[in-house]
N, C-alpha and C positions, 0 to 999 in steps of 0.2 A: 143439739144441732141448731143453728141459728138459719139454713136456710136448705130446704130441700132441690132436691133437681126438677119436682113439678112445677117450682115458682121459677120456672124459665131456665129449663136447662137449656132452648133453643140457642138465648143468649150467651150461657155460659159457653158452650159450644165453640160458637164462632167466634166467642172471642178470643177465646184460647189458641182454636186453627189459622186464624189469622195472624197470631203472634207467631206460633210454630212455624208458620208458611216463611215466615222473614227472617226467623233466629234459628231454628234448627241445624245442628252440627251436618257437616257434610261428611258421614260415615259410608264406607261399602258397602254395608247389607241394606241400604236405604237406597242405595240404586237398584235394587233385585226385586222382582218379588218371584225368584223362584225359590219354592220351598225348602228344598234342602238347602241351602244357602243360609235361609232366613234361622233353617230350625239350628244350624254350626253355632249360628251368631247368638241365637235363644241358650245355646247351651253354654259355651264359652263366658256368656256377661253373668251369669247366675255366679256369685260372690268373688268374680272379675273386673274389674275396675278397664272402662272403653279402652284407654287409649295403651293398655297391657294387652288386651285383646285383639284389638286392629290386627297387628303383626302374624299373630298364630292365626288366626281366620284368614288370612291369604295366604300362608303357608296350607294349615289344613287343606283348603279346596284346591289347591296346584297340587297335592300330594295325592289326595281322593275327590276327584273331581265330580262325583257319580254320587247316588244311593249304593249303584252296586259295586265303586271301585270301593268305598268304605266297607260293604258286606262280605266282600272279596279277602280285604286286607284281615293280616294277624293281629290279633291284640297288639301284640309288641311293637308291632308296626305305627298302632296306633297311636299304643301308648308314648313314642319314642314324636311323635308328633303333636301330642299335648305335654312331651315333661316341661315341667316349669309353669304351664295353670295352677296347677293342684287340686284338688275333690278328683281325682282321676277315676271313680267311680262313676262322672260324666262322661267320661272315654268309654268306658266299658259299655255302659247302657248305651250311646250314640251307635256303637257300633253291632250291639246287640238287638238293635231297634232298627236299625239298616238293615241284617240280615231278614227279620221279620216281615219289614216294606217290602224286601225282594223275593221273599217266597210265598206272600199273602195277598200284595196290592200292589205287582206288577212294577216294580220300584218306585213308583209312586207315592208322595205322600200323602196319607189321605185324608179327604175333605170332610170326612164323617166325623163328629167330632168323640162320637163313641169307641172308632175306632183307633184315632190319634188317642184317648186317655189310655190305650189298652197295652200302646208300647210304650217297652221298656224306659223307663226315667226320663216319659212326656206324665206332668202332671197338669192339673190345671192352669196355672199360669205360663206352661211351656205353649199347652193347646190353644191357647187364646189368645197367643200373643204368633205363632205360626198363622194359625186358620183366619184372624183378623189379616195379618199385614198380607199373607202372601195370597189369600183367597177374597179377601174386603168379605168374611163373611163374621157376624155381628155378634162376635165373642169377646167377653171381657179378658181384662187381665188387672193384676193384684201382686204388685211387688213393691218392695220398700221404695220406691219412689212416689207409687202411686198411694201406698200408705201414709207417706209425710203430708202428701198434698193433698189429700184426703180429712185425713185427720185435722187440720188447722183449717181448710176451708169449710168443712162442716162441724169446726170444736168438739172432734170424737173424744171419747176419753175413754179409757183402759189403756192399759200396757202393748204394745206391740207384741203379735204374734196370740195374743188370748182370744180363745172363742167366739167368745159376743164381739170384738174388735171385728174379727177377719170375716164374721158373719156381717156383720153393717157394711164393711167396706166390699164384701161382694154384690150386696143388695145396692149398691151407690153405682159399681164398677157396671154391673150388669143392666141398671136403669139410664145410666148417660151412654152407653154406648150407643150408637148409631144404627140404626134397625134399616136401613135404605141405603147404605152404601158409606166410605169414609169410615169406615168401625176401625180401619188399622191405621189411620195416620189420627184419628182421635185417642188411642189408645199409645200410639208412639208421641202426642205430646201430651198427653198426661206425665208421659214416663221422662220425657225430656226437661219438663218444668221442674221436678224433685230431683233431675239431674244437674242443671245448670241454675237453676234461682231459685226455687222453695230447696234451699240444701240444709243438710242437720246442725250447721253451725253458720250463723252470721247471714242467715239469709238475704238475697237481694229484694225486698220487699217491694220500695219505689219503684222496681222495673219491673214488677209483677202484672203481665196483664187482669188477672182475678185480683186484684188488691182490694179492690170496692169492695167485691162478694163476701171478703175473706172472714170466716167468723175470728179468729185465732188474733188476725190485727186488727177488728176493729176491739176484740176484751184483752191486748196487751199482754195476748198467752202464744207468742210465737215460739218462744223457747223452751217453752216448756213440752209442745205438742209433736208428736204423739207421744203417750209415757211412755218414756226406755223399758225394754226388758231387763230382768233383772241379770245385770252379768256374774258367769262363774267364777270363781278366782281362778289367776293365773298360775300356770306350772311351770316350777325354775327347772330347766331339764340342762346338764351338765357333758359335753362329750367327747370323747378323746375318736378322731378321724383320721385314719392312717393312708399316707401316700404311700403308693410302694411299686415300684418299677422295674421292670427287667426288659432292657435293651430297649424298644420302642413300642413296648405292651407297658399297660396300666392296670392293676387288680382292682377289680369288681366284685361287687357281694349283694348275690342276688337277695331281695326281702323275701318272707316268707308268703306262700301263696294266699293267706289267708288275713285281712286286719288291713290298718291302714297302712298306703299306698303297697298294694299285693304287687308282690312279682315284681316291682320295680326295681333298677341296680342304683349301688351308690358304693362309695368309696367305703372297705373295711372300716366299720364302727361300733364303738364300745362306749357302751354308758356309765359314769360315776355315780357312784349312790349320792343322793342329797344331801344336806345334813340331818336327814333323820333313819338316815343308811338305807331308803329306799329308793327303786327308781322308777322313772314314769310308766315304763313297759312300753314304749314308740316305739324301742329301738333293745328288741332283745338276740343277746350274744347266740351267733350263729354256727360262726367256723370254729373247729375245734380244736380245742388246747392244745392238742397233741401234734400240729401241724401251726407252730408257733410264729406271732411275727411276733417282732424286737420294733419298740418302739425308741426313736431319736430323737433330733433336736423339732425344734415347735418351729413350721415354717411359717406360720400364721395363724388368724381367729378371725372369725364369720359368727355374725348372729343372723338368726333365724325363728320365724314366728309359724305354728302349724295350731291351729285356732286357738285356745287356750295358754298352750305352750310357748312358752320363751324358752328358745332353745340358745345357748355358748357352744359354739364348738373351735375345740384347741385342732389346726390340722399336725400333724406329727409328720413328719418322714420318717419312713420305717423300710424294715429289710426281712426277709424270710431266714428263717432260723433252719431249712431244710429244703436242698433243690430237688424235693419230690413234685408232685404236681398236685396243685391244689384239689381241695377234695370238693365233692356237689356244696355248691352255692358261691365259689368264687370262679373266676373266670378271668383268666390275662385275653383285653384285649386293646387292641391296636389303638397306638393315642387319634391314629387320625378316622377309626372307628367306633371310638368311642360317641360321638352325638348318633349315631343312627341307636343305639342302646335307647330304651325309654329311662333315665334319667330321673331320682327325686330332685326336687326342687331345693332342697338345700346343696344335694351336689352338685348339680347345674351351676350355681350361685358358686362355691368353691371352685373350681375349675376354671370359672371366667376371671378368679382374684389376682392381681396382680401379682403377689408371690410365689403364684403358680403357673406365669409365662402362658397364661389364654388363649395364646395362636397355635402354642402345641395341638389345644384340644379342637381347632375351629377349623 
């Protein structure tokens, strides 16, 4: 580390908030500091990309406008209001963490920061980055922004996400933040500068207000810092997607309650084995053979990414092989009720494709 925060964090400080003050993105949750608001937008940006988020964060609060219109609402409900984020494990904990505020702390969110770590899928950087903005009270926060910029302004080294990494950089997080007030717009431009100029490629260095400080530029190691984690290999995943219609209903196949994205609907799918005749297990065959659909001509192809996975999928036009009624886990229903369904994000994505006429489903 080339320079700590006792050899003048005051400076460092201001000079950062003083850039923030003039460049900062003019986002909605940056208008608010009321907590729920703040904690939608905490939850939403976690491996969401802003300007994918905007949209669903004023959707979300027109929809649940409350702690306890969210406490209130069905999963489904919810879920059908985050399809198309994805981690919808986020959905479920927001709204499992809602119900808790309204039977514990009066729907309030709360200031205690023992008690914010206590609900559901708030962790450390959710609580600190809440209780900072929306209370100014003097909580850090640590997330891949503040780790890029971190890392190169104090020349950290290990790998991203290792131990002694996330240890130094909360002891960093936790020593610059502001003990007197301003803890939440120090901690949102930390987070703004690994967003908009210290970024993981090509960074804007020259319009860096920390450039002086920087250890990373002045030893000519910007591109290197902080070390990547090691990535997994990717999984080719293969899949045949069946449209299939009767009158003005669409078939739906509910996922199983259990695994990634539970309980979500998406268009009847079946998975090809690989070339080593296995398959991923994303996407295991549900409905039953004996209640056959006949697959058609190929109306189209959509790719799709679900973190590791590269997903192809062929969509089919297909027909039912018997006008019995489908059995549990399929579901005909109405093309123009189809978006109130919670939605996986690859069907979402299929449906709006052009060779599937979009305003059917809108």
């Amino acid at each position: 580390m080339t320079e700590g925060p006792d050899e003048g964090p005051g400076e460092l400080r201001a000079a950062l908030l003083a850039w923030y003050r003039e460049h900062r993105r003019d986002l909605p949750w940056r208008a608010t500091r009321d907590p729920y608001a703040v904690w939608v937008s905490e939850a939403m940006l976690q491996q969401t990309r802003v300007e994918t988020a905007e949209p669903y964060w004023r959707r979300f609060l027109e929809r649940f406008p409350t702690i306890e219109a969210l406490a209130a609402a069905t999963e489904d409900e919810v879920l059908a209001a985050w399809s198309g984020l994805g981690y919808y494990r986020r959905a479920r904990a927001l709204r499992l963490a809602a119900q808790r505020i309204r039977d514990e702390h009066g729907g309030s969110f709360p200031r205690d920061p023992a008690a914010a770590l206590a609900l559901p899928g708030v962790g450390r950087y959710t609580a600190g980055a809440v209780l900072s903005i929306a209370f100014d009270l003097p909580r850090a926060v640590v997330d891949g922004n503040v780790t890029r910029v971190f890392a190169r302004l104090f020349l950290l080294e290990g790998p991203a996400g290792s131990p002694a990494l996330e240890r130094r950089l909360w002891e960093l997080a936790e020593s610059l933040v502001p003990a007197s007030g301003g803890a939440g717009d120090w901690n949102q431009a930390v987070m703004e500068l690994g967003a908009t100029v210290c970024t993981p490629r090509d960074p804007a260095c020259s319009t860096c207000p920390l450039e002086s400080r920087c250890g990373a530029r002045r030893a000519g190691r910007v591109a290197e810092l902080p070390h990547p984690k090691p990535r997994p290999e990717t999984v080719a995943v293969e899949l045949d997607v069946l449209h299939v219609t009767r009158d003005a209903s669409l078939l739906l196949e509910r996922r199983p309650a259990e695994g990634r994205m539970a309980g979500m609907w998406q268009l009847p799918t079946l998975e090809r084995p690989g070339p080593s005749g296995g398959t991923s297990g994303l996407f295991p065959e549900q409905f039953p053979r004996g209640w056959a659909l006949r697959a058609g001509t190929q109306l189209g192809a959509v790719r799709h990414t679900i973190t590791r996975h590269r997903i192809r999928a062929r969509v089919l036009a297909a027909r039912r092989s018997s006008d019995r009624e489908p059995p549990e886990g399929l579901d005909w229903v109405l093309r123009s009720e189809v978006a109130e369904r919670p939605l996986t994000g690859m069907t979402a994505k299929i449906l709006a494709a052009s060779f599937l006429s979009p305003s059917l489903y809108s």
